[in-house]
N, C-alpha and C positions, 0 to 999 in steps of 0.2 A: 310175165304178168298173170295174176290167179285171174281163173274164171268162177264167174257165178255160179252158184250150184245150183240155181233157180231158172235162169234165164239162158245160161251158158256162155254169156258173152264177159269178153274183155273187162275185169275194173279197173276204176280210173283212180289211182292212188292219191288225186290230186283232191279229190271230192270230199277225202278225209282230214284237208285241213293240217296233215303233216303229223300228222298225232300217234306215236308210235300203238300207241292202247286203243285207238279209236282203228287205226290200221288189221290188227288183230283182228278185234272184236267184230268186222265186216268181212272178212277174207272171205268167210262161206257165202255170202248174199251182198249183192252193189244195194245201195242205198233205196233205189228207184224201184226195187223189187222189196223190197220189205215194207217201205213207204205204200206201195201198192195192195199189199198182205195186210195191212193195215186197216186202212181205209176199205178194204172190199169186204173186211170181215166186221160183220153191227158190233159183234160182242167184245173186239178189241179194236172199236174206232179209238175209244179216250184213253188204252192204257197199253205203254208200253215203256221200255227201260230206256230214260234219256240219253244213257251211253251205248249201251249195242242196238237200240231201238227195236229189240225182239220183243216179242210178248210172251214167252214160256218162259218155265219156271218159278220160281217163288216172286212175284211182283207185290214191293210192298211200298205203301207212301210213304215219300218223302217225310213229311212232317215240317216241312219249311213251306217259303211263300208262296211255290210253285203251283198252279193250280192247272185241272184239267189234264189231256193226255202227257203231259212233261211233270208232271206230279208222282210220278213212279219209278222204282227202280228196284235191282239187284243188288245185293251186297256184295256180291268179288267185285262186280262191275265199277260201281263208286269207291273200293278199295282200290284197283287196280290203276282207276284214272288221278287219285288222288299219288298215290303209289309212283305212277310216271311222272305226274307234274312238279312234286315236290319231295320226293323221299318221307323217310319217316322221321327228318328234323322237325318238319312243319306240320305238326302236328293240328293245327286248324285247319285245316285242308282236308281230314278226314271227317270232321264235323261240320262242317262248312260247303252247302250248296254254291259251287263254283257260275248259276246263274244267277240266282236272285240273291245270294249273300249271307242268305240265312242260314242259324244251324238246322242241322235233321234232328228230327224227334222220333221217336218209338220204336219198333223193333228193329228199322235197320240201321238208326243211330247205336243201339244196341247191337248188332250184328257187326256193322264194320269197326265200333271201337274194340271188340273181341277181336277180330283179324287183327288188328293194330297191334295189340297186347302183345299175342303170339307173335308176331314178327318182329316186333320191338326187342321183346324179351331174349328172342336165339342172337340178334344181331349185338346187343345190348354187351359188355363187360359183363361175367358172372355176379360182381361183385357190388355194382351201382344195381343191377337187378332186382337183386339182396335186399340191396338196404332200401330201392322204391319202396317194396313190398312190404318189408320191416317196419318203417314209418308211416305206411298205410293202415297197416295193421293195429298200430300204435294208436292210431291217429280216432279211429273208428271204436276201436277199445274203449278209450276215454271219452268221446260221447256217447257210446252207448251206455258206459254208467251214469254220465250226467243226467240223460234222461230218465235212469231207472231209479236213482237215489238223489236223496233230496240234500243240499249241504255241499255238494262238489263242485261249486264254480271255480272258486280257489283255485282248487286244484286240477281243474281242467284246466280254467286258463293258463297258469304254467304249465302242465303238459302240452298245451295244442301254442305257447310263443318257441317251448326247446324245437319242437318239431319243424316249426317255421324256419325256425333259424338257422336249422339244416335243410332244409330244404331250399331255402335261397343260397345257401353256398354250394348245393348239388346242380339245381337245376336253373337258376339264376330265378331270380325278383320278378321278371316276366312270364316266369312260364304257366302254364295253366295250372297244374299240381298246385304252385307255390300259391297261383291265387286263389284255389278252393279255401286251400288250409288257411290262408287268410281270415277268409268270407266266414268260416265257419269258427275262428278265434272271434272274430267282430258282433256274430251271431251272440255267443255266450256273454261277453262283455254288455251285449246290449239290453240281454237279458239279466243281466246283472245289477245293472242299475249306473253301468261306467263307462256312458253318454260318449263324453268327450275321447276317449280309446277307440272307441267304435266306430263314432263318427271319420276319425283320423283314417283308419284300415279301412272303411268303407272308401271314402274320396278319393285315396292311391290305388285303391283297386279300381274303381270305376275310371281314372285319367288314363292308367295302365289297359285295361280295356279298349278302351275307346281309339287308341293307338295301333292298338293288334288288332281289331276284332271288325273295328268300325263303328259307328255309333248308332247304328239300328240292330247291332248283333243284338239273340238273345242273351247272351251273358254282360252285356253292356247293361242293357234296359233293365234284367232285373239287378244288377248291383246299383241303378239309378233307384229302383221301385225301394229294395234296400233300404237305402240311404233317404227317400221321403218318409219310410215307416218310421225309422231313426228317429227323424225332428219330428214326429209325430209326438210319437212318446215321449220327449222331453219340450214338449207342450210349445215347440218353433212351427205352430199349422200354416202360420205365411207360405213359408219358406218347403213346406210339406206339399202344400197342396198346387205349388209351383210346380215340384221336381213330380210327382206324380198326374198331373195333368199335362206335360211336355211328355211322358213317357204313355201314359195313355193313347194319347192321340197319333204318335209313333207308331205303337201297338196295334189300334185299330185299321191305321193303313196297311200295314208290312206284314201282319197278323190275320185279321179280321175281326172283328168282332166274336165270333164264336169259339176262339182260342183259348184256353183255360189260362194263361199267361195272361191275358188279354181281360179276360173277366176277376180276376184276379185284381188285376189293378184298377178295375171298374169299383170294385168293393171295397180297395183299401183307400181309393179317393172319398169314398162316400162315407167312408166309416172318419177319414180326417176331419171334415167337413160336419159332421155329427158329431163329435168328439168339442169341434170350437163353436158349436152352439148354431151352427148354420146348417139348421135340419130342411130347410126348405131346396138348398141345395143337396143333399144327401139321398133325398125321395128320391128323385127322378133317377141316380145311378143306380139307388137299389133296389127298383121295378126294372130298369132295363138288364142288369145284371140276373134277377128273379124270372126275366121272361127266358132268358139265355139257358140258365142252369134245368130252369124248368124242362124245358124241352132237348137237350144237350145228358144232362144226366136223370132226369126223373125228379118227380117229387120226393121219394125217399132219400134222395142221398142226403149225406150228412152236409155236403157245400150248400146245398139247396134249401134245406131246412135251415143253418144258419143266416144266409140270405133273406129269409122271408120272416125269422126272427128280429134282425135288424131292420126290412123296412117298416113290421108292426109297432116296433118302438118309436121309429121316426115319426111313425105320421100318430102315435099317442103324444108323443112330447108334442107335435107340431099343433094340436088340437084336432085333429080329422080321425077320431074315436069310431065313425062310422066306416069311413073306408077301411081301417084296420080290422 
């Protein structure tokens, strides 16, 4: 039985819950000793890695619902426990806080989808490797022209259905690949003006989600937010201001309120709602949304200054000339 390096006594392999990664990652220090390192030091009472529970090294937020000292972590660390629990078949396990459910955002969502890659990639056939990369590349190519020239929907959109259609026979219909590329055919088409295509690839993504992912995942919520901008634009605000008022109030539990996903859908409720002639509802999200951005990103930013453009409009339509 290892001894602590700290205390020098006996560990108790039981205390780890049986977790071959969790076993590891404590062998140098028993629990009761680091927990106590912890709490006796002010400046890493609230922050430490919820898998080896150390506080050295690169400690970066989650980015998920996790709040206070379990809000932090490692990247080998959450690679390594995703790594034991589910191999690199399950790939939502590496983007996926195994306590509150939710995906990881910023650098070390970033951080361990690159370990993934890399290990994906050596374990991977040479040859499916290839062609991921190949149709990524493809994929990326053709919207980046979309956006840069004007007159390519056409032709994106057959480019980004061939790619689809390999991509569900590589990696099947559920996988996450297959439903970016989706997302992102449904995107063009929607901007296209070809509603009902869109709307169809939005719905199968969002049931497919909600299946895999959960139904508070972020990749749920926003192919739900999606799919209300959707009926938005082809003037169904009922049925808009439904699905993005269900996903809001989601948002704001799971989220917070000062979530950029979260304020996000605060504006595109309020820009529906403005849009079907019901400015009176419209104000109130986009003063709350305007106090958010204000303070969260500044006055200058470009979210912020759109924000405070839409709610000077609202309250001119609305008649309140003065407070605008």
């Amino acid at each position: 039985m290892p001894r602590c390096s700290t205390c020098q006594k006996d560990q108790d392999r039981s205390q780890f819950s049986g977790s071959q990664l969790k076993q590891k990652a404590h062998s140098r220090r028993c629990r009761r000793c680091v927990e106590n390192k912890v709490a006796n030091d002010p400046e890493n009472r609230t922050k430490s890695c919820g898998i080896c529970l150390e506080n050295n090294g690169d400690l970066l937020p989650l980015g998920c619902a996790c709040r206070g000292g379990s809000g932090y972590g490692h990247i080998k660390c959450y690679f390594k426990a995703a790594l034991v629990k589910g191999g690199l078949d399950n790939y939502g396990l590496f983007r996926t806080c195994g306590v509150c459910k939710q995906k990881f955002s910023g650098q070390l969502l970033v951080g361990v989808e690159k370990m993934y890659a890399e290990h994906a990639y050596r374990s991977k056939p040479t040859h499916v490797a290839d062609i991921y990369n190949r149709l990524h590349a493809d994929e990326q190519m053709a919207l980046t022209k979309y956006r840069q020239e004007t007159g390519q929907s056409e032709t994106t959109i057959s480019k980004l259905r061939i790619i689809l259609r390999k991509k569900r026979g590589i990696f099947g219909q559920e996988n996450s690949h297959t439903r970016n590329t989706a997302v992102n055919l449904a995107i063009v088409l929607q901007q296209a003006g070809r509603f009902d295509e869109a709307e169809k690839i939005y719905r199968e993504t969002l049931a497919a989600e909600k299946i895999h992912c959960g139904s508070e995942s972020d990749d749920t919520l926003s192919s739900a937010a999606n799919l209300g901008c959707l009926l938005r634009d082809s003037g169904r605000y009922k049925e808009a201001c439904k699905i993005l008022r269900e996903t809001l109030v989601i948002r704001r539990r799971v989220f917070g309120a000062s979530h950029s996903s979260t304020q996000n859908c605060m504006y595109n409720l309020g820009l529906t709602h403005e849009e079907s002639q019901n400015r009176q509802a419209a104000v109130p999200l986009y003063r709350e949304c305007l106090q958010i951005r204000h303070r969260v990103f500044g006055p200058q930013h470009p979210d912020t200054i759109r924000c405070s453009n839409a709610l000077s409009r609202s309250l001119i339509s609305s008649g309140q000339i003065d407070e605008a």
